[in-house]
N, C-alpha and C positions, 0 to 999 in steps of 0.2 A: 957688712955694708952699713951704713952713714945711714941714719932715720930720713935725711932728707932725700936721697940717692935713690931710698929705697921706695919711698912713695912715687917720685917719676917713675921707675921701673913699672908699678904699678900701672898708675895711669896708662902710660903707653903700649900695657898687655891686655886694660878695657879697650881701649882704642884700638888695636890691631883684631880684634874679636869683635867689634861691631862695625868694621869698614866692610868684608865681605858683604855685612845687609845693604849698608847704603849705595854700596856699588849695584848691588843687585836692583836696585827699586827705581837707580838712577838710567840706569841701562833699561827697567821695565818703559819707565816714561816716554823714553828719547823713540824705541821703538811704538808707543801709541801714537805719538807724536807723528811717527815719517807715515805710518797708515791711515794716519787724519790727511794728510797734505798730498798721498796717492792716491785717495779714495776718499772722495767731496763726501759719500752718499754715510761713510763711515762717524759714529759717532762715538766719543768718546766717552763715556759715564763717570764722572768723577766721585767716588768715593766718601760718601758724605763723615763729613769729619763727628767726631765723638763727641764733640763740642756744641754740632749744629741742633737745635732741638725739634724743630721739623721735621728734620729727614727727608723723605722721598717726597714728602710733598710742595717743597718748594721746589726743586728740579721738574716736578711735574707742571706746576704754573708758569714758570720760566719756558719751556717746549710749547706750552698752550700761546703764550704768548707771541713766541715768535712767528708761528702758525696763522697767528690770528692779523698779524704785523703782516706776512707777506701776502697774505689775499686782500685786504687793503689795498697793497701797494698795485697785485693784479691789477684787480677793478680799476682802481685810478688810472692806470695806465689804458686799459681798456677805452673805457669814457674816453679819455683826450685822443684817443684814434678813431673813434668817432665822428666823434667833432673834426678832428681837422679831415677826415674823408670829408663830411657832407660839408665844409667850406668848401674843398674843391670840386665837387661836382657841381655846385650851383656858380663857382665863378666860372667853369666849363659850359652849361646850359647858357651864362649871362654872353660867353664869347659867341656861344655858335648864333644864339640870336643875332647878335647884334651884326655878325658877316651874316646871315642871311640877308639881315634888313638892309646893308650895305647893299649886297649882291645887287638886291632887287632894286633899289633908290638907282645903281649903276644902271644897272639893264633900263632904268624909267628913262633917265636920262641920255642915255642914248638913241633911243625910240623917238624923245623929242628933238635929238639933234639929225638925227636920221630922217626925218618926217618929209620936213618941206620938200626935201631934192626927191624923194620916193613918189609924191602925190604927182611932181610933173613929169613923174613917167606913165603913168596910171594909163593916158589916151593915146602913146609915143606905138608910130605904128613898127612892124619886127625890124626893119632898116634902119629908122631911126634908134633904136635901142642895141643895134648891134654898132654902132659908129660909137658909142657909148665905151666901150669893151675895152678901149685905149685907154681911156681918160683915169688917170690917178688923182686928181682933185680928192682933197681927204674931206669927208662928210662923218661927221661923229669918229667917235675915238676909237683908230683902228682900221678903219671902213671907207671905202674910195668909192667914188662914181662909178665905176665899173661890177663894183662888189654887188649895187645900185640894181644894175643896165643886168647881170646874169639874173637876180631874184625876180626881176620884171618880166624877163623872157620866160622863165619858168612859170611865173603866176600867170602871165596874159595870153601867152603866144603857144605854150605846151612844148616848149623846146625842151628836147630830148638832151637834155643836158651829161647825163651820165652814160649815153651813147656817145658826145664829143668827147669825153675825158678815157674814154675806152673802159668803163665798167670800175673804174678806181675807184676806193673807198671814199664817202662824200663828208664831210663836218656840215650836219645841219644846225641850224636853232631859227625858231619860229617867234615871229615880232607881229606886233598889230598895230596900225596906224589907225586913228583914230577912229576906235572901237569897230574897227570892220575886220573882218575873216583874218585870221592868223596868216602871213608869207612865211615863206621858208627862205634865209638869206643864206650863204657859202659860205663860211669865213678859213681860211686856210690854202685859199685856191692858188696855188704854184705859179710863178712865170709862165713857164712850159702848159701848165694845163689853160691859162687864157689863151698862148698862143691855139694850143688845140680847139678851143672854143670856136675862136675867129675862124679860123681855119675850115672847120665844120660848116660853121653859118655859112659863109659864103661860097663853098663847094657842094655842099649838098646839097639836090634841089629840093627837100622836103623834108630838112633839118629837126623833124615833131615827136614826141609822142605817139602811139597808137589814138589817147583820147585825140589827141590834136588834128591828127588825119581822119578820123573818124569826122569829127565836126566838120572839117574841110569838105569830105562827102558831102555831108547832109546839106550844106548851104549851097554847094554848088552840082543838086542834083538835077539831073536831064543836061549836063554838060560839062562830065567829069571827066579830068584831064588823064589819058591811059595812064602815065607814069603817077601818077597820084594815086589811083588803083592797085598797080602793081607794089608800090608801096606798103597799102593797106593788106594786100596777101599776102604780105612777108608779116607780121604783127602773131604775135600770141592769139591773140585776140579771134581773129579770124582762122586761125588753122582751127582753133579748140571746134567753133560752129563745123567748119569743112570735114574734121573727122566725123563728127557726129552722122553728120546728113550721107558720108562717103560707107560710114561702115555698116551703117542700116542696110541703106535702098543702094549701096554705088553711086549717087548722086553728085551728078560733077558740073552742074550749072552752075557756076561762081557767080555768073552775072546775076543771078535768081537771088541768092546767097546777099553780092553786098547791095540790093535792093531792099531784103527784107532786114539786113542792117541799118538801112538810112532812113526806116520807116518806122523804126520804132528808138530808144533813149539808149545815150551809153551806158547807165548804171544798170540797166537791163543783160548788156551784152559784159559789161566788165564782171556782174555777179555770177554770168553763166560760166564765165572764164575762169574766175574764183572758186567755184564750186567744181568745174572739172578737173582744176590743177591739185585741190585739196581729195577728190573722190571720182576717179574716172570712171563716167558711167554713160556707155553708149547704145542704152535699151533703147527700145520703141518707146517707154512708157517716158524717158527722159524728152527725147525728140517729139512725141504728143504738148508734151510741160511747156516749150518752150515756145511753138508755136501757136500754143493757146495762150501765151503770156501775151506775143506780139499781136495776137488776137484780140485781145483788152484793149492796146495803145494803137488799134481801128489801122493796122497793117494789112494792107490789101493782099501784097507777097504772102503774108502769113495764111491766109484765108486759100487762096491758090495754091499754096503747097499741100495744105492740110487736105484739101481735096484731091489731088492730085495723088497725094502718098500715103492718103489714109482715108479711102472715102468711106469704107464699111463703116469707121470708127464714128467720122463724123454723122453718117446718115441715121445712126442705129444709136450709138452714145452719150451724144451732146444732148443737153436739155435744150427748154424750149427759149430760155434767155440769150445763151449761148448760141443758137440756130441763128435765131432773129438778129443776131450782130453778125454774124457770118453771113448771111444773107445783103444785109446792107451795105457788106463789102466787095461782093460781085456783083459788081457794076458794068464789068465788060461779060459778051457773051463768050464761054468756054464751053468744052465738052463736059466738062467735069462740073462746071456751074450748073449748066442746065440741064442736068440728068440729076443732078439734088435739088432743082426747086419740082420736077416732074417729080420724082420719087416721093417727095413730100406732099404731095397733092394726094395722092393715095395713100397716104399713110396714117396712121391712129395720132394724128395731130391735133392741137387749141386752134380758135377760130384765127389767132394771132399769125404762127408760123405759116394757116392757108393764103391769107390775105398777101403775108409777105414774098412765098412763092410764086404766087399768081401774079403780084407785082411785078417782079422782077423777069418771067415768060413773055409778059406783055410789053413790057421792055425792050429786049432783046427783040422782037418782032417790031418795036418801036407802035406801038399800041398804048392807049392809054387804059388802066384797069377800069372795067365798067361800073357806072352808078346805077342804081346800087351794088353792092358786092355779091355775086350769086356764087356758089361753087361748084354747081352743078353745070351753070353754063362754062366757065373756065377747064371743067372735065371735059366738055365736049370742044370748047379751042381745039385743045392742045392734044384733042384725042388721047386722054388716059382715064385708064378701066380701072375701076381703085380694086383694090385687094378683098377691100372691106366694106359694111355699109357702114359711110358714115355720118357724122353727126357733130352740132358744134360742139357735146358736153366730152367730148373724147380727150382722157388725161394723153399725156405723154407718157412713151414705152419709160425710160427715166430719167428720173431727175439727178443730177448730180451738181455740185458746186465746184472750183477749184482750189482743193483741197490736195494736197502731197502729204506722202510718205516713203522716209528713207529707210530701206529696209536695212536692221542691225540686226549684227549676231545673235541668234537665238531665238529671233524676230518667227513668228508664226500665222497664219492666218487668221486666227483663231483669237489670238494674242490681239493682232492689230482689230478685227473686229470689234472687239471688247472694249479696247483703248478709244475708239472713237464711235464706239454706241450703234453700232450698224449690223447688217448680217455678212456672216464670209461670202455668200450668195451672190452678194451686191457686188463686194470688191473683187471678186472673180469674176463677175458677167463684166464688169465696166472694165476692166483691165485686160481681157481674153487670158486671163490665165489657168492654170490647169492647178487643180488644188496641191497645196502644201511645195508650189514649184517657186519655191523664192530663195534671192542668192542676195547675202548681204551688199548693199551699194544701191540695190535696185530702187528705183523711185516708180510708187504705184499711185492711184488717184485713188481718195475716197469720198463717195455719194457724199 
């Protein structure tokens, strides 16, 4: 073989004996490569060349770097969301104000456009403001003379309005013309439910409220109209009193009943009603409460009933404040009056309650009480034999104030004594009750 022939031979048997390596190395890479590109988390370490005089510690600072590069980039990202949150929460705080303040600037000015046609209904008597009921005349934005003529009947007149509409759900909102008491206006009120209104008005002969018949009563008392009456028997109001007095004693005087309603206030009678529908409670010691309230507001009916259906309680219970304003209330002669001013004349009474008893004796016989005041002479009037010797410094058997307590679970005699500084002694002689006999609900009086 040719020198020249023979050196390519050569060459080409180094070459075929170092291609398996590079095949090999080439194939190692290709596959680091496809497991960098399937696996993010995968790294690949190159090799550091023979050449490199570092070594590991530049690939070490190059990792520190990148490291240090992307929590940088975190944070800054962080920060800038931030930021743009609290711009949008404050341009959201800056919206909602500003529709608040709208709202309200709206609602002012409506109020003032509303005002005038509102004030000339203020003195419009129920006729005149139901003729009203038609009229669509537009008054502020939204709002007709009629819208008007309902808020008027409701504020002035007590028209049972949600009695005309049959109990339908109502859309209120509450305005105030010039700085006086809040109305309540209707906005949403239907064709159909005006017709009903009108309808109502002028078919019903006592189109009202319970408050509204009630006041009715009370103005036009000593010549109350029967169906005005009958009316008021039909009311919440009055059935809550009539059980009461019914389930005690059986007491079925209604006339008795709405006399002692029109002698004393509605908030009187609407809170007893309140309180029954929240806590039904129809003891003696509730039925005592109530006509000792109308007892305060100088209810004559109250005074006659309490004697009448509770005379132990008053002759023996009431202090001498309490006596003395019960006394001033029987004015006319009853059986019941005049067996408690005699009772009292012999009894361990202040010179106060004797004086007022002997008044009222002397009275009833249409007599005037003698100057000076003697008691001994009034003993022999009215022929009563006292019990006792007595004397002007005579305290009263006792004292009590009125004071309530509702009795709750867990409630004790013992317990409530405690809580209001008294002995059980007390609240069981004042109350007639029998130790440790109390049932939650119950309302008892404490000295």
């Amino acid at each position: 073989m040719e020198p020249k022939l023979y050196r390519n031979h050569l060459k080409n048997r180094e070459f075929d004996k170092k291609a398996p390596q590079n095949l090999y190395a080439e194939q190692a890479a290709i596959a680091e490569r496809q497991d960098a590109s399937e696996h993010p988390n995968f790294e690949v370490k190159p090799t550091p060349s023979k050449t490199d005089s570092s070594g590991g510690f530049g690939i070490e600072m190059t990792r520190k770097f990148r490291t240090l590069t992307f929590l940088l980039m975190a944070s800054g990202s962080l920060n800038i969301g931030l930021i743009v949150y609290g711009v949008i929460s404050r341009f959201q705080e800056d919206k909602q104000t500003m529709t608040a303040g709208s709202f309200a600037k709206m609602e002012s000015s409506e109020e003032v456009a509303m005002q005038p046609f509102f004030m000339q209904l203020v003195n419009r008597s129920f006729h005149e403001l139901v003729a009203y009921l038609t009229n669509r005349e537009p008054v502020g934005e939204g709002y007709f003379k009629r819208d008007m003529a309902v808020s008027a009947l409701v504020a002035f007149h007590h028209f049972n309005l949600e009695k005309a509409i049959g109990g339908a759900f109502l859309q209120k909102r509450k305005v105030s013309f010039n700085g006086g008491p809040k109305i309540e206006i209707f906005p949403g009120l239907t064709e159909d439910q005006f017709d009903a209104i009108i309808r109502f008005a002028y078919e019903e002969r006592w189109p009202l409220t319970a408050e509204g018949l009630f006041k009715l009563l009370k103005r036009s008392k000593g010549s109350q109209e029967a169906s005005l009456v009958q009316a008021f028997l039909l009311t919440s109001e009055f059935h809550a009193l009539q059980v009461l007095f019914q389930r005690v004693d059986g007491f079925q005087d209604t006339s008795s009943l709405i006399q002692l309603v029109c002698e004393g206030s509605w908030d009187l009678l609407h809170q007893f009603t309140e309180e029954q529908s929240e806590l039904l409670d129809l003891s003696v010691e509730k039925r005592r409460s109530l006509l000792l309230s109308y007892l305060h507001q100088k209810s004559q009916m109250a005074a006659h009933l309490l004697l009448q259906l509770d005379f132990a309680f008053a002759l023996k219970r009431l202090d001498d404040s309490i006596l003395l304003e019960l006394l001033s209330l029987c004015k006319e002669k009853t059986k019941e009056a005049e067996k408690l001013c005699l009772e009292l004349l012999k009894a361990p009474r202040t010179d106060a309650v004797w004086t007022k008893a002997a008044q009222c004796l002397y009275a009833y016989v249409k007599e005037d009480l003698p100057s000076p005041w003697n008691l001994q002479v009034a003993l022999e009037r009215f022929k009563v034999i006292p019990s006792v010797t007595l004397t002007s410094t005579v305290e009263p058997i006792v004292s009590i104030e009125m004071k309530t307590h509702v009795v709750k679970e867990g409630d004790s005699l013992w317990k409530i004594a405690r809580q209001y500084n008294v002995k059980v002694d007390q609240i069981v002689k004042l109350n007639g009750l029998e130790k440790d006999h109390l049932r939650p609900g119950m309302t008892i009086q404490i000295p």
